[in-house]
C-alpha positions in Angstrom: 131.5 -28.4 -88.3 130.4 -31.1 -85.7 130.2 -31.2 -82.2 130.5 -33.3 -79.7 126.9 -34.2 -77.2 126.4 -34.9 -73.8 123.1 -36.1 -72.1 122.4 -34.1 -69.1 120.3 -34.5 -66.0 118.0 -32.1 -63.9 120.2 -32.7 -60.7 123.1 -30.1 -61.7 120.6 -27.4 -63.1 118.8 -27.1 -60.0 119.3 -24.0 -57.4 120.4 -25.2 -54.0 118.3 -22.6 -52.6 114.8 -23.5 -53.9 115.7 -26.7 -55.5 114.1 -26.0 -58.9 115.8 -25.5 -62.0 117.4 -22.3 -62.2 115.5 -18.9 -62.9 117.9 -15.9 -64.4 121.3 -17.9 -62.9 123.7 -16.2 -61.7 127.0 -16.7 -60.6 128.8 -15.0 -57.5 132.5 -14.1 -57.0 133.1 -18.3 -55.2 132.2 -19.5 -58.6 128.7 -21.0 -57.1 125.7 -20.4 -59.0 121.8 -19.8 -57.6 118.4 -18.0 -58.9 119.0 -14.7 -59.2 115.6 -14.3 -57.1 117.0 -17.1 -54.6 120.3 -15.7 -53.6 118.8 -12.2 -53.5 116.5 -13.3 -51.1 118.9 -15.3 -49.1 120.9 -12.3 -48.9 118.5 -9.8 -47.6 116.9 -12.1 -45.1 120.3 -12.9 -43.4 121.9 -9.2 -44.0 125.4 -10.7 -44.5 127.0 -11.3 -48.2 127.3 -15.6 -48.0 127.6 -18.5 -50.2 125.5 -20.9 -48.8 126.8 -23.8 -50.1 131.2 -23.0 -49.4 130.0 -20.0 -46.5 132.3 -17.7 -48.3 132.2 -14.8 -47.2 132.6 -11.3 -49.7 132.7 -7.7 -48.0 130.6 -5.7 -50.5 127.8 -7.2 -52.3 128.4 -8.9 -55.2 126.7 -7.7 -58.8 124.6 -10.4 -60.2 124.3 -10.4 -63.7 122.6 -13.8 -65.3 125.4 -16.1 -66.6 124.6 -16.7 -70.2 125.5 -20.2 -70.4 123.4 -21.4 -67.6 120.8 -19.1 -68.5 120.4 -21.1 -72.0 121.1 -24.4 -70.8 118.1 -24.1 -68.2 115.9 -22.7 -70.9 116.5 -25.5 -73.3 116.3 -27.8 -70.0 112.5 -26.6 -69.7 111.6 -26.0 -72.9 112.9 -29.6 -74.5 113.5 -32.4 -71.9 114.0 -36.0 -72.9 112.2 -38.3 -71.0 114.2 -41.3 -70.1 116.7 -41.6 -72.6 118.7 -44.8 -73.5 122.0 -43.9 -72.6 124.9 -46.3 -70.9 125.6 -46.3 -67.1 128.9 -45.2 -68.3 127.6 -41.9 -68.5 126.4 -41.5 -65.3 123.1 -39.8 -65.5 120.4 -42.5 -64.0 117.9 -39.6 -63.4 114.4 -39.0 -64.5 114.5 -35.9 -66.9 117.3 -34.9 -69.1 118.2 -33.1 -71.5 120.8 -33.0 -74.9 123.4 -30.4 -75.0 126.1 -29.6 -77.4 129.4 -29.0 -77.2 129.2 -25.6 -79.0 127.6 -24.1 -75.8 130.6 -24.9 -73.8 133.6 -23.1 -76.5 135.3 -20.0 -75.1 134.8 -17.6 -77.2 138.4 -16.4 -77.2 140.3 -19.8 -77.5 137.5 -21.2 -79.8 138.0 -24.4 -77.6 135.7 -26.2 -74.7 136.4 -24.4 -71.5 139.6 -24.9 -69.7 139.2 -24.1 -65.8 135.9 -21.2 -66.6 135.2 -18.3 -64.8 132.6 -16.3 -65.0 133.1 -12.8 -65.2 130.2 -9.4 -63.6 128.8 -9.6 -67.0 127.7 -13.1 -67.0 129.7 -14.0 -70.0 131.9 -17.4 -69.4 135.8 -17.9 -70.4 138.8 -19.5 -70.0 140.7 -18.6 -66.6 143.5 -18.5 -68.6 142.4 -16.7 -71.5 140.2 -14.0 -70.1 143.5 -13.3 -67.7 145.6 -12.8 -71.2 143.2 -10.5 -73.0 143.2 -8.3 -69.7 146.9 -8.5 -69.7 147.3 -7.1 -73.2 144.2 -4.6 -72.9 144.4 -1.5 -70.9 140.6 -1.7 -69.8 139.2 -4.9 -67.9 136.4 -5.4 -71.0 134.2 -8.3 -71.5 135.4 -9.2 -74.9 131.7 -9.9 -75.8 129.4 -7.2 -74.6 131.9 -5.0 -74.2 131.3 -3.7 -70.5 134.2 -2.2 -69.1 135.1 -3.1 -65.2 136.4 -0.5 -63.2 138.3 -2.8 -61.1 140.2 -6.3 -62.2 137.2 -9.2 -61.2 138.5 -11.6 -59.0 138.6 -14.8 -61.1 137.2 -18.3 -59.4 135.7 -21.3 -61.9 132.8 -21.8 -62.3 131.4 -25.6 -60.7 129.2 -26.2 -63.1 130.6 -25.1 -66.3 133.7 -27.1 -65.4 132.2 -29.9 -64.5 130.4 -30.2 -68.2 133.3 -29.2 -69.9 135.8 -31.9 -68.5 132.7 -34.2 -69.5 132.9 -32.3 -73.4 136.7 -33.1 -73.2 136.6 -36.5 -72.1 134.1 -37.5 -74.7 136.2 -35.9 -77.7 139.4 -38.0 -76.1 136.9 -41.3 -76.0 135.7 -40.6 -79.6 138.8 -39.2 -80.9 140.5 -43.1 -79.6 137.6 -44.8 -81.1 138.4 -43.4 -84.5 142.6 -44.3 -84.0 141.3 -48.2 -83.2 139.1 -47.7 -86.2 141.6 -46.5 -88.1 144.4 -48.8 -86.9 141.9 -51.7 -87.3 140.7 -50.8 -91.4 144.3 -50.0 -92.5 146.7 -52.6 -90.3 147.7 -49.8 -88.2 151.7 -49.3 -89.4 153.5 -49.5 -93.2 154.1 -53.6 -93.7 157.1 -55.4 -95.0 156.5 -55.9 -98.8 158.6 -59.2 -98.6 157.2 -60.9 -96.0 154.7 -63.7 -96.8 151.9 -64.6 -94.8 151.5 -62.4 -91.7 153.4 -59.2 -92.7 155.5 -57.5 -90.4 155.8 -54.1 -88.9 158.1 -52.1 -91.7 161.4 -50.8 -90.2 162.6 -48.7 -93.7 161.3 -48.0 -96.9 164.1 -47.9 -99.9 163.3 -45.0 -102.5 165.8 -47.6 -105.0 163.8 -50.3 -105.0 160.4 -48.6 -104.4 159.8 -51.3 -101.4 159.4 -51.2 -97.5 161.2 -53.9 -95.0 161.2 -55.1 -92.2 164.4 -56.0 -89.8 165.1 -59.2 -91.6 164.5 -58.6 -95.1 166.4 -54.7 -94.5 169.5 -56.4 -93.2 170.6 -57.0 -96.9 170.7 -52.9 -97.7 173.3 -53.0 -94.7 175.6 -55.8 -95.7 175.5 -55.8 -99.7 177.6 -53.0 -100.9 175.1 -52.3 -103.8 172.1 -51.7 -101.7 174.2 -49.8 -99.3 173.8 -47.4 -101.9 170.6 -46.7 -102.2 168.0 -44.6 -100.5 166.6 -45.7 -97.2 163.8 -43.6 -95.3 161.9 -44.0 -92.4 158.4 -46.4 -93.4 156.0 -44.8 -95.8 153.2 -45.3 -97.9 152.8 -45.1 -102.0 156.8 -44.9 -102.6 155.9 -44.7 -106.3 154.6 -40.9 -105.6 158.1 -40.1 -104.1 159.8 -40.8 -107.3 160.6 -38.8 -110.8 159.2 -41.4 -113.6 161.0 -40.1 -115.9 164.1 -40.5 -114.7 163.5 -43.3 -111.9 165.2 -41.2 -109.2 164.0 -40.1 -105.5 162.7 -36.7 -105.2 165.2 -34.3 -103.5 164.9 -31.0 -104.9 162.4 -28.3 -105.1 162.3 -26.3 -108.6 160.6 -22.9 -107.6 160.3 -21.8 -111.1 157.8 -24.5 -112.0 156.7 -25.3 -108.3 157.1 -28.8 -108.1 159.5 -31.4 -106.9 162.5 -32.5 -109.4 165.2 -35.2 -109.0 168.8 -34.6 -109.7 168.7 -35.3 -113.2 165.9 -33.2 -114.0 168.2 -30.5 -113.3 170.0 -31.2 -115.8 167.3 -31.3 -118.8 163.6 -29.9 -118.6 164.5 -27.6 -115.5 168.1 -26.8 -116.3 167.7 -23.0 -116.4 165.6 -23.0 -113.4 166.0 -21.7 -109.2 166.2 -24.8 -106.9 166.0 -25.4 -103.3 166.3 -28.5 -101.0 162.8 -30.4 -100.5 164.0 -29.7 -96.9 164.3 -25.8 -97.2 161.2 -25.9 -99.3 158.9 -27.6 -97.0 160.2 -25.0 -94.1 158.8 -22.5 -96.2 155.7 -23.7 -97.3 155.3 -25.1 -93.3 155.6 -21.1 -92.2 153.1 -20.0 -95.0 150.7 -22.6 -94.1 151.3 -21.8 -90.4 150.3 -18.4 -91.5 147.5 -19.4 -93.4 145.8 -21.4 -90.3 146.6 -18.4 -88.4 145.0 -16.2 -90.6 142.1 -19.1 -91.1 141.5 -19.4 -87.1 141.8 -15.7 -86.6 138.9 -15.2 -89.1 137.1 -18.5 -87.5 137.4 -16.7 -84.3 136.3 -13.7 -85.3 132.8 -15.0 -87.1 132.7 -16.9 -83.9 132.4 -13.6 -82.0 130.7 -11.9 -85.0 127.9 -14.8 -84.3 127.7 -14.3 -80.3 127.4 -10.5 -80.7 124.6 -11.4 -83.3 122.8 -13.7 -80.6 123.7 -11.2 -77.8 122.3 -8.4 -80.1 118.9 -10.5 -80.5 118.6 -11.2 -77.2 118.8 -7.7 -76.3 116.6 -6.8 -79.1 114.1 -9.3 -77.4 114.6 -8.2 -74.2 114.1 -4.5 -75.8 110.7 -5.5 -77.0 109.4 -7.5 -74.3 110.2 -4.2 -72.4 108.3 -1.7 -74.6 105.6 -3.9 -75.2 105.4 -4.1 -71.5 105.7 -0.5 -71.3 103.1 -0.1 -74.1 100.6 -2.2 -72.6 100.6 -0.1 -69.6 100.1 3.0 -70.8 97.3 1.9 -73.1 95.5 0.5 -70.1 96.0 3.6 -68.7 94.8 5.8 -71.6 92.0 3.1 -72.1 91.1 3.7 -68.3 90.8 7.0 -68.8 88.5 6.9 -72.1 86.1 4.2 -70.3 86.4 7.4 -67.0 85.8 9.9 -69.5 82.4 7.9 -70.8 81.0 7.2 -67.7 81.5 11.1 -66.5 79.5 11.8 -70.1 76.7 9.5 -69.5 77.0 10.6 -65.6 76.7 14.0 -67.1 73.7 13.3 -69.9 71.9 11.3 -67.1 72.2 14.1 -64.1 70.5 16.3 -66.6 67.9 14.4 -67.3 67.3 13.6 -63.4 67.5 17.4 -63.6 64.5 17.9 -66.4 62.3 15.3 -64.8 62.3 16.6 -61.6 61.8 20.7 -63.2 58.7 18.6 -65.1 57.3 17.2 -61.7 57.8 20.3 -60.0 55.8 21.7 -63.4 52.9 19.1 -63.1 52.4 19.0 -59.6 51.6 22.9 -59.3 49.5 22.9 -62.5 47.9 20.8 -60.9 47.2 23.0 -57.9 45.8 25.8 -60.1 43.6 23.3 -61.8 42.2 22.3 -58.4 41.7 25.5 -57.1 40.8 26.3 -61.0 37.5 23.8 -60.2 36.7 25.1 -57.3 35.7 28.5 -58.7 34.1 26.4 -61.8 31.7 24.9 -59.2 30.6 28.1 -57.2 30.7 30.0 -60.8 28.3 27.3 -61.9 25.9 27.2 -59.0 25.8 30.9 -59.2 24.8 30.5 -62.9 22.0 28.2 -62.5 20.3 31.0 -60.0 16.8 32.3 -62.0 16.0 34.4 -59.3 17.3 37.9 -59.9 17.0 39.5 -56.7 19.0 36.4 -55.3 21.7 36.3 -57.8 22.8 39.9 -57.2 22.9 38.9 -53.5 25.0 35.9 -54.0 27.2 37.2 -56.4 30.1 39.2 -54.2 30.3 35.7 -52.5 31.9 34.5 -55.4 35.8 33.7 -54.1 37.9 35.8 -55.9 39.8 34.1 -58.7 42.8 32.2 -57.4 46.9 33.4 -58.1 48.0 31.4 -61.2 51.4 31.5 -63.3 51.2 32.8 -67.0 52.6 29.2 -68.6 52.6 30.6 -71.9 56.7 31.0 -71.8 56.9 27.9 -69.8 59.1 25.2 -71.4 60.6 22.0 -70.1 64.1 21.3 -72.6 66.7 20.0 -71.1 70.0 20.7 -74.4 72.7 18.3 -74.7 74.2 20.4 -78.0 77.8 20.3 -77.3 77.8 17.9 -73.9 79.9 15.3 -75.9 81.9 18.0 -78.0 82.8 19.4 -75.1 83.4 15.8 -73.3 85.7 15.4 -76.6 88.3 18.3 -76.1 88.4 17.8 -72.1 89.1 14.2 -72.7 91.5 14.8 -75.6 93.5 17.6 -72.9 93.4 15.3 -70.4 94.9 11.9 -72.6 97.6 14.6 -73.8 98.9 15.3 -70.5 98.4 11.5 -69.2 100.7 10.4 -72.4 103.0 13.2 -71.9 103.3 12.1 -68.3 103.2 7.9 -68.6 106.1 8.6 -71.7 108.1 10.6 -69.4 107.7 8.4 -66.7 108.7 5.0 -68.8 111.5 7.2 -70.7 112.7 7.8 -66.9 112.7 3.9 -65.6 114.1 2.9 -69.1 117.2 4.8 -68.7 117.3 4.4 -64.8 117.9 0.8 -64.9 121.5 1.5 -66.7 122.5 3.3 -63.1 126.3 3.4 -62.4 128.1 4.3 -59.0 130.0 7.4 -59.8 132.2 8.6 -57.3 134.4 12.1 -57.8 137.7 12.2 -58.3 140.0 14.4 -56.0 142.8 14.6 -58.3 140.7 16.5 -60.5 138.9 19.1 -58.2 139.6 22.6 -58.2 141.1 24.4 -55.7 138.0 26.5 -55.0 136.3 23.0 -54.2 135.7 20.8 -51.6 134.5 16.9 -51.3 133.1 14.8 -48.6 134.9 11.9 -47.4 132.4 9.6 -49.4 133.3 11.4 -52.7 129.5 11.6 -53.2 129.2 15.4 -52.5 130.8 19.1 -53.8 130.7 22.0 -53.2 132.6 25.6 -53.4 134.8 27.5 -51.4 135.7 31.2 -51.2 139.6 30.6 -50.3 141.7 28.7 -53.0 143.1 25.5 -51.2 146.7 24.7 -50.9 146.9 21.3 -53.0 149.4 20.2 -55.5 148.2 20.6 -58.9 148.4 17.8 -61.8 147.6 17.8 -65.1 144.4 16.3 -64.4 143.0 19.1 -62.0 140.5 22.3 -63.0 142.5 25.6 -62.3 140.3 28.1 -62.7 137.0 26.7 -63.6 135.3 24.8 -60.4 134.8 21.2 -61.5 135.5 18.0 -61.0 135.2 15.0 -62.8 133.9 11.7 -61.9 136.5 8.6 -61.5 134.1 6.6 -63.5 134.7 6.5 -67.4 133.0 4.9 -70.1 133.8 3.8 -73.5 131.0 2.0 -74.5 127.3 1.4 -73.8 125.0 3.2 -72.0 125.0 5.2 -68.0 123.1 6.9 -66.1 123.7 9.0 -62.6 121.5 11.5 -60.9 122.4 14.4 -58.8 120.6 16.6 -55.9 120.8 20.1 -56.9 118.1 21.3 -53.9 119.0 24.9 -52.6 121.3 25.6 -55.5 121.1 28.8 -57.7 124.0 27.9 -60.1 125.5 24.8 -61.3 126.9 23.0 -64.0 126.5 19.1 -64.5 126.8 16.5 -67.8 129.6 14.5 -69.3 133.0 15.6 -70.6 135.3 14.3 -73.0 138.5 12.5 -70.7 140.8 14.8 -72.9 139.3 18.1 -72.3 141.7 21.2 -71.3 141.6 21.6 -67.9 143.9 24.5 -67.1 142.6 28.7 -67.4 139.2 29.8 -68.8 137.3 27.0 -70.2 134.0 27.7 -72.2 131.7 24.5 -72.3 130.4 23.2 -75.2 130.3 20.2 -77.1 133.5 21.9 -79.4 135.4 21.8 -76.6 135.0 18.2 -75.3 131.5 19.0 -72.7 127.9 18.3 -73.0 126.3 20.1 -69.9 123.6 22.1 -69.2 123.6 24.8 -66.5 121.6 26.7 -64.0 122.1 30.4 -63.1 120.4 33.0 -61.0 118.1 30.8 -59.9 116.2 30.5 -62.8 118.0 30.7 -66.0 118.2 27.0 -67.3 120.4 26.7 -70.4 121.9 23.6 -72.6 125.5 24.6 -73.4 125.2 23.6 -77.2 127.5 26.4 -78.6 125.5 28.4 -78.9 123.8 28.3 -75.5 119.6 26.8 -75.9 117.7 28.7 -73.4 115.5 26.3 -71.0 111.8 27.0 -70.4 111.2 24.5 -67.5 107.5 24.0 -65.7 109.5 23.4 -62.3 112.8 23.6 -60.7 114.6 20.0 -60.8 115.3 19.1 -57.0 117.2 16.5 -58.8 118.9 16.0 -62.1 119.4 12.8 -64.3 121.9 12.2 -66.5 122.2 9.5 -69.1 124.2 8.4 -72.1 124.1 6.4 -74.9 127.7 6.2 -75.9 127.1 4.0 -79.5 124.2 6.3 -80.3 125.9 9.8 -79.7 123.4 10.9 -77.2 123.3 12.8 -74.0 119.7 13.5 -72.3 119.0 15.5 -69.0 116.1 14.6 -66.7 113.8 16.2 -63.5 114.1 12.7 -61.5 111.1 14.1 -60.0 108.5 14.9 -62.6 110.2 12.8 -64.7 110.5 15.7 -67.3 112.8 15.6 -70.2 115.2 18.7 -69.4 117.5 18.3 -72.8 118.9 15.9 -75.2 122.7 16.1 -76.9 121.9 14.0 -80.0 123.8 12.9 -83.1 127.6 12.8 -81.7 129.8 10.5 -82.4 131.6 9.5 -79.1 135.5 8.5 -80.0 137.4 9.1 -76.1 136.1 8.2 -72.9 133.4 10.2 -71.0 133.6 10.6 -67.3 130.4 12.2 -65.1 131.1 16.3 -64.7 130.2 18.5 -62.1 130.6 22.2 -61.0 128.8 23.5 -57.9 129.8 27.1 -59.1 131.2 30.1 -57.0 129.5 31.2 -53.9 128.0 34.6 -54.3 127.3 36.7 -50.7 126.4 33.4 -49.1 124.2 31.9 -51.5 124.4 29.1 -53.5 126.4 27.0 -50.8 124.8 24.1 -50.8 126.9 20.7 -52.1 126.2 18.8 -55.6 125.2 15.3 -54.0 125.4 12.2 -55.8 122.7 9.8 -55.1 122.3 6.2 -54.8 120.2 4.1 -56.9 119.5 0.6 -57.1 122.2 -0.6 -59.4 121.3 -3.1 -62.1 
């Protein structure tokens, strides 16, 4: 398949915010596009919710999700730019950088055709206004029909500036090349039939005669009106290779259709080689074969337009898979630097530790020397009096002098005396410290990224009143719960709990991946996870995955359990202040989390999800006072 090209310039891929080509673009609810970063920015700096180009104003603030087409077009843009190109003034693009894009990027994925009047929808996939409107009309969820997100409200529609602007370009150029082949066309092969009588320059053929295998034009047909012989034969409107439209056996137009043999017959051939056979007008036959092939290019565009999708899943699924990877190498990286920082801590504390000892030895050693050196000192001393009082001859005066003789000085018995300073088992020791210290920092840092990995799929659940117990009550916000002792008097509904006290969250999913969290501070029971949207409602219900419920559950204050069926008792370090909940709906998998500590609580794992899953929450009965405090749903920063 070919596609049609068109040269652009830098001009319409620059932000009107920081007027450089666009970062992450996205595209807000006026159908303007900006940085992601830009109109962020913009936004918090002027606290109101405006387009600064049309000063639109929207009441909430819009969810910006990076509009795939731009998002490619500005990559290419910086990665590939052609520098100065050779292109016509006809097309308009006198700039100084440019860049070649293809028609392909501009196809809606649903009509297989170059965007008519695009929007862009939350998810940041582009569409027909037109089409996008249909598949929502005949859908009971508003879904992208490419990532498959599922929009809890219908998105106002508005096109897209850009996107429209380069495809009206896309269209105009396949209407300029499309006339350029007809004038080609017209010019190689004359254009229309041509009279087969006339000499020199042949007109414009007006009939062709299946008798006399010839066309005409108005003069040289005008006998086939006014001779009675030609009036009988076989005029049609002008066509080409009339020898192909007759049997040459028999010399006679085609006019019937044998569906035995499937081919085209002439009268006569009824009547001899297809006598026995089933027959049909040319007319009638060409109907049918006109539905079949009808059929066929249905069934050939249907399977075009699915391999179409097949290949934008594909490309969505890499570029997930990249942005997947660029996350956990990220995420990798960190933590090694972290574990590497503390290896290079432990080392230094081990040669602080071998060097303190030795500081440790040589001063013992000092302290050593210096007061053997005393005694030595004191030692001499005696050694010269003791000598002097040797040398004496005289007898008489040697007795006298003796008793002067000091008396020996104190000195230490240095025999057991030893200066060793031992590093056996210093780095041993250094070893299994540093080994229980990595284990908890990896524990920690995986917890930790596990945590911000599944926080940044955060939804905005809100509960649902039509499906709260009795025995509950909600705030006005429908962001808190909690129980009562008198039963309420409120209509019931098949959606509402009787007897057991939850509620459900208005939120549902079908597809991909959520995550809430919810403060259970001051609580001694409570029930929280996901539940089937089919589950029973009415009487006694147990919970457990059987039964349409993934939850886990807190009771008497410190009885953690994950309702499994059977129940898995929960040793936890600490009390969660606050819980996480996430899902995986494709992967079957529902995990629990201490948003504080960022402690894995419990993982569901293996399901295989087939109904919608809404949030699920029971604040339990109150029990002499206690345990009155409200289930609160929190906010997070959304993605």
């Amino acid at each position: 398949m070919s596609f049609n090209y068109c040269v652009l310039s830098e001009e319409p891929l620059l932000c009107s915010i920081c007027l450089d080509v666009f970062t992450h673009p996205v595209t807000i609810p006026c159908g303007h596009n900006f940085c992601k970063k830009c109109i962020t920015r913009n936004w918090d700096l002027k606290g109101k919710y405006e387009c600064p180009l049309c000063k639109d104003m929207f009441i909430r603030r819009p969810v910006l999700r990076v509009n795939s087409v731009l998002s490619e077009i500005a990559d290419q843009f910086r990665q590939s730019p052609l520098k100065k190109p050779d292109i016509s003034s006809e097309q308009q693009y006198m700039f100084s950088t440019y860049s070649l894009l293809s028609e392909e990027q501009f196809l809606c994925s649903i009509c297989l055709d170059v965007f008519t009047h695009p929007v862009t929808i939350p998810c940041g996939h582009n569409f027909c206004k037109k089409c996008i409107t249909q598949h929502w009309d005949v859908n009971v969820q508003c879904q992208c029909p490419m990532c498959k997100d599922v929009f809890d409200r219908r998105p106002e529609l508005r096109v897209n500036t850009f996107i429209s602007e380069m495809a009206a370009q896309f269209r105009q150029s396949a209407v300029n090349k499309a006339s350029s082949c007809s004038v080609q066309k017209y010019a190689n092969s004359g254009g229309d039939v041509l009279c087969d009588v006339c000499t020199g320059t042949k007109l414009k053929a007006l009939k062709s005669c299946l008798t006399c295998l010839a066309s005409y034009c108005e003069t040289h047909l005008e006998p086939h009106h006014r001779i009675p012989g030609l009036k009988r034969h076989t005029v049609i409107d002008p066509v080409e290779n009339l020898e192909e439209r007759m049997c040459k056996k028999h010399d006679r137009p085609f006019e019937l259709y044998c569906k035995t043999d499937q081919m085209c017959v002439c009268l006569f051939c009824t009547e001899s080689d297809h006598k026995p056979h089933v027959f049909t007008s040319v007319v009638e036959e060409y109907k049918v074969k006109k539905a079949k092939l009808e059929k066929v290019e249905d069934e050939i565009q249907q399977m075009i337009q699915e391999r179409r999708l097949k290949i934008q899943e594909i490309k969505q699924s890499v570029k997930l898979s990249q942005e997947d990877a660029d996350r956990e190498t990220a995420e990798s990286v960190e933590i090694f630097t972290v574990l590497i920082q503390s290896v290079q801590k432990g080392l230094a504390q081990l040669t602080d530790t071998i060097e303190e000892k030795q500081k440790t030895t040589e001063k013992q050693a000092k302290g050593f020397v210096k007061e053997l050196e005393e005694e030595i000192s004191e030692l001499m001393k005696r050694k010269v009096q003791v000598d002097q009082l040797s040398r004496m001859k005289d007898h008489l005066q040697f007795l006298q002098s003796f008793p002067t003789l000091n008396t020996a000085p104190p000195t230490k018995d240095w025999m057991e005396v030893r200066v060793h300073s031992s590093y056996e088992g210093t780095l041993r020791r250094a070893v299994v410290q540093l080994e229980e210290t990595l284990s908890k920092q990896m524990k920690k840092l995986c917890a930790d990224t596990e945590l911000k990995r599944v926080q940044q799929y955060a939804v905005d659940v809100t509960l649902d009143p039509d499906t709260a117990s009795p025995y509950l009550v909600l705030s006005d916000d429908e962001k808190q719960v909690k129980s009562v002792v008198i039963e309420k008097n409120i209509p019931d509904n098949p959606k509402r709990f009787s007897m057991c006290n939850g509620v459900l969250g208005k939120q549902g999913f079908s597809s991909g991946r959520f995550y809430f969290e919810v403060q259970v501070k001051d609580k001694t029971e409570w029930d929280l996870g996901v539940a089937s949207e089919l589950v029973n409602r009415k009487g006694k219900i147990k919970l457990s995955p059987k039964n349409g419920f993934w939850t886990v559950w807190l009771r008497h204050g410190t009885e953690y359990k994950a309702l499994a069926g059977p129940g898995v008792p929960l040793s936890l370090k600490s009390k969660p202040q606050k819980v996480g909940v996430f899902v995986d709906y494709e992967k079957g998998l529902v995990s629990f989390h201490d948003a504080d500590t960022a402690a894995l609580i419990y993982s569901f794992t293996g399901y295989n999800f087939t109904e919608k899953l809404l949030p699920y929450f029971s604040p339990c009965g109150i029990a002499g006072g206690r345990n009155a405090a409200p289930l609160i749903l929190l906010p997070l920063p959304l993605p």
